[in-house]
Structure formats: structure tokens, C-alpha cells
Residue, then its C-alpha position, 0 to 999 in steps of 0.5 A: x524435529x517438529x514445528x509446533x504451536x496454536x492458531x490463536x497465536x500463527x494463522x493458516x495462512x501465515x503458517x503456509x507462507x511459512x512452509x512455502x518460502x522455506x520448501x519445507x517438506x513434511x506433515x502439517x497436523x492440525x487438530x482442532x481444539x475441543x469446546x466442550x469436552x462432549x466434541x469429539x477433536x477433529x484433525x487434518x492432515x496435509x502432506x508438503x514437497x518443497x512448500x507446495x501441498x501434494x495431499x491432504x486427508x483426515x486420517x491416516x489411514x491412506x485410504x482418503x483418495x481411494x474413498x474419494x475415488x469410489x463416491x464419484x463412481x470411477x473405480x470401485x475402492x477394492x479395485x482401486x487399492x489392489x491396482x495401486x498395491x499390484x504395481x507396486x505401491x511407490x508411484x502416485x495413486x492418482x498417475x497409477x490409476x491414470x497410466x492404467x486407463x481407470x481415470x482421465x487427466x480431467x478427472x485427475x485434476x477434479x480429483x486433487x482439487x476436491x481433495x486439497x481443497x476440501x480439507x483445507x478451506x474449512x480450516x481457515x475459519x477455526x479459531x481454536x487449534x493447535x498445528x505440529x509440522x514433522x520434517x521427518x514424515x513421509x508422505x505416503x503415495x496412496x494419498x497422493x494424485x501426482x499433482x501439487x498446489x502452491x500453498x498460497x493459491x491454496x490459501x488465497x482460493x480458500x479465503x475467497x470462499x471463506x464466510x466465517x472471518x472472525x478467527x482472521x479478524x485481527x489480522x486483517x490490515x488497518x483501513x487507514x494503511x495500504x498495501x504496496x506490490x512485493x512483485x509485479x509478476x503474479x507467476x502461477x497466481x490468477x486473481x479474480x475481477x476484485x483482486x485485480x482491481x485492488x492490485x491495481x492501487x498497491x502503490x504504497x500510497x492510497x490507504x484501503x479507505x480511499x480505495x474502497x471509496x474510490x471502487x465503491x467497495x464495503x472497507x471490510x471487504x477491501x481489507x479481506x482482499x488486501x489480507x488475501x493478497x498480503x498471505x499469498x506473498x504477492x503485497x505487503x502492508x504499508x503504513x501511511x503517514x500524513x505529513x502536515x504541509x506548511x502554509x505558503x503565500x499565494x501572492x505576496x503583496x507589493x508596495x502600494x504606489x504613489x497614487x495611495x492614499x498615504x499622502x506621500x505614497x511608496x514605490x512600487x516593488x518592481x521599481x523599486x529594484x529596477x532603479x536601484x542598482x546600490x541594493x547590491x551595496x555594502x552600505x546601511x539602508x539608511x545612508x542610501x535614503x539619505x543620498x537619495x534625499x540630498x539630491x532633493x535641496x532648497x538654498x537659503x537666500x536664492x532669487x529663484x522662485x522656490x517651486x521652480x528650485x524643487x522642480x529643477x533639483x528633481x531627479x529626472x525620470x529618464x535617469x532616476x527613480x519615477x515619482x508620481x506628480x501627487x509626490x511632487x505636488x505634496x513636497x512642493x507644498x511642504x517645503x514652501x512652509x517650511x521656507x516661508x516660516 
């Protein structure tokens, strides 16, 4: 059983988080695709336990770690495999060597690092590749160290390193969405002074435009740490929508008093709902007015003078609504005509 496709289509780093989150355990081939038929076709090779990377090389011929091990000078390549085949050939080269005094904890940790790294941060900038991972293949003990990677802090330390973008272009977040935290424990992962500062806005909210804005960042490089953070399963992209807010009053405008220059003038809002406890009522606006106007009367064949009769029939202020005496004086000039006409 095999799981096999072009890079064109899956990236490395969507394929390691693929392998991670299922604890897959296998081989992971990556062949790269010839550009012109003189190049000779390149392949890598990269061994899995449960989703985490134990060793890589570029041949099969389990003889990448001893090679390794004889360029720094610590154990001659003869000596080593015959140290390793002596003991019997089924423990970790690397802890074999170890447990025989030949190589230190720290040159161990150097010497899978070298490896690991060595052959997969070259392979994020290949743009034309086909992968196959083998569930069924072994993983041979003379390529192992002993020591294991998740495979994102694989891909998040060799992105960091990564100058050649173009094969991951399309997969970079759009600036205009943001990323939000799928975990609030980083675990085992150690991010940089850049990626701790990004992690900081993965609230969902802040598009990577305003985030590189606010940090002073390029957006191209907020958008490649973002994807770095997406791949190694720690944030997830989300997609911003801008809501259109409703226009709202301020203030709302009251009604102009009685000194307006409306002749007559209007009551004032708050007065207005102050002296009015009928607002409650069943009835029309239009009967209310005109009760109110029947307070104000003017008797035909009365003795009195008519100014006096207006005065009198005038709501009293402690009671009833308060009229400015502009209102009065207005209203008292107009019924006289009327009266005297």
C-alpha cells in the first residue's frame, strides 16, 4: 500500500502534517522531476515512526550515517559499520556508537540534526516532484541516530531557512485573512522573536495586512511566517468579513421652543412628555389637541374685557403645560381680531 502523488499538487509541508496527524510509519521518497532530460533525477529518502521523522538520506544504500560520521573525523567509516554489524546490526547505529564510547550525547544530537535537516530543507524549494510513502518499508537501523523530529518542527526550521519561495507561493494565506490559534500550547515547538510576535495576533480578527502594519513587517514576510505557523498545526487561516455598519443619530434633534422664530413656536420634547400624561391614551392625537384647545375660550357678548377673558382661561403653569408669554401675546393679538371683526 502506497501513498503517492506530485507536489505540484500537495506540498511538503501539507504532506508532513499529513503523516504527523495520522502516526503514519513508513518511507517517504521524493524523486525530483528531471527539467531537461541531460539532469540527472535526484531522490530523498526520509524514514517515519508514528508521524515523527527518525532518518533521512539519499540513497538506500544504509550507508549515509556512517559517511556522515567519518567527515567530521569521529569514527572512521570501516570502523564504524563493523562496530555496528559486530553488535548485531538491530540497535541505532547512533546509540550503538554511543553506548561503545565512540561519539558523545552532543555529537549525537549534532549528527541527527545534520542529518534530518540536511536532507529535507532543500526539498521545500522543489517545485517539480513526485512523493510515494511505503507503509510496508522498513526502516533500516543503520540510518538511524536513535533520536526522532516531529515532522512540523522539521518543516517550520526549514522554512525559516528557506530563500527560494516560488514553489510555496500559492499556498501562502491571502494578506487580506488572518490566522487564528488552533492551541494555546506550543508543546515541543520553540518559535523565533517573528513568530512569537505573529502568534501574538492569531486572534481571528486582525488581517495580516494590519498585522504587518502595526509590527512594521514586509506583508510577504508576515504572510511566510503565517503559513509557517499554519503547516506546523499550531494556527489555522481564517477568512475575515468586513460587516457594513448602519448609520446612527448622534443626537436627535428636539423640538424648537416657544422663543422660535415660528411665530407661535412648539413645545419642547421633554415638556412635552413631562405634561402629557394622556400619551398613554387610547385616543387619536387629534382629539387630545383638540381638548387641549378647549380650555383656551372666548364667549361671545361677555362685559369683560376680551384680553382679560384669554388671561384668565389660561392653563395655569403650576398645573398645566408652560407657554411662553411670546405664545400668549401672539394669541392674544389674533383672537382680538377675530373678535373685533
Amino acid at each position: 500500500m502506497a501513498f503517492t502523488g506530485y507536489l505540484s499538487k500537495f506540498s511538503l509541508p501539507e504532506i508532513f502534517e499529513f503523516l504527523e496527524q495520522g502516526y503514519k510509519t513508513g518511507l517517504l521518497s521524493i524523486r525530483a522531476l528531471k527539467m531537461e532530460q541531460t539532469q540527472q533525477a535526484q531522490s530523498h529518502y526520509i524514514w517515519l515512526r508514528q508521524g515523527r521523522i527518525v532518518a533521512a538520506a539519499n540513497n538506500l544504500d544504509n550507508q549515509g550515517l556512517a559517511s556522515m560520521i567519518n567527515r567530521r573525523g569521529w569514527v572512521s567509516k570501516n570502523s564504524t559499520i563493523e562496530r555496528f554489524e559486530a553488535s548485531g546490526g538491530k540497535m541505532a547505529m547512533g546509540l550503538c556508537l554511543k553506548s561503545q564510547g565512540l561519539i558523545t550525547a552532543e555529537q549525537l544530537t549534532l549528527l541527527f540534526r545534520a542529518q534530518i535537516m540536511g536532507q529535507v530543507a532543500p526539498l521545500f524549494e522543489l517545485e517539480n516532484g513526485k512523493f510515494d510513502f511505503d507503509f510496508q518499508a522498513s526502516i533500516p537501523a543503520a540510518e538511524m541516530t536513535g533520536l526522532s523530529m516531529l515532522t512540523t518542527e522539521a518543516t517550520i526550521k526549514g522554512l525559516r531557512s528557506l530563500r527560494n519561495w516560488s514553489a510555496l507561493t500559492t499556498k501562502l494565506p491571502d494578506p487580506t485573512s488572518g490566522i487564528s490559534k488552533k492551541t494555546l500550547i506550543l508543546s515541543q515547538l520553540q518559535l523565533d522573536a517573528q513568530e512569537s510576535r505573529i502568534w501574538e495576533y492569531a486572534n481571528g480578527r486582525i488581517s495580516l495586512n494590519e498585522i504587518a502594519t502595526r509590527l512594521l513587517i514586509p506583508i510577504e514576510k508576515v504572510r511566510q511566517i503565517a503559513f509557517r505557523l499554519i503547516v506546523s498545526n499550531l494556527a489555522e487561516e481564517a477568512f475575515i468579513v468586513e460587516t457594513l455598519k448602519a448609520p446612527t443619530i448622534d443626537n436627535q434633534i428636539e423640538f424648537a421652543d416657544l422663543n422660535s422664530s415660528n411665530g407661535f413656536g412648539g413645545l419642547s420634547s421633554q415638556a412635552f412628555a413631562a405634561d402629557l400624561p394622556s400619551l398613554n391614551s387610547q385616543e387619536p392625537a387629534y382629539a387630545l389637541n383638540t381638548k387641549e384647545r378647549q380650555k383656551v375660550r372666548v364667549e361671545e357678548n361677555v362685559e369683560t374685557p376680551v384680553e382679560t377673558k384669554i388671561l384668565d382661561s389660561v392653563p395655569n403653569s403650576s398645573s398645566d403645560i408652560n407657554v411662553s408669554q411670546s405664545f400668549l401675546q401672539n394669541l392674544v393679538g389674533f383672537l382680538k381680531t377675530k373678535v373685533e371683526t
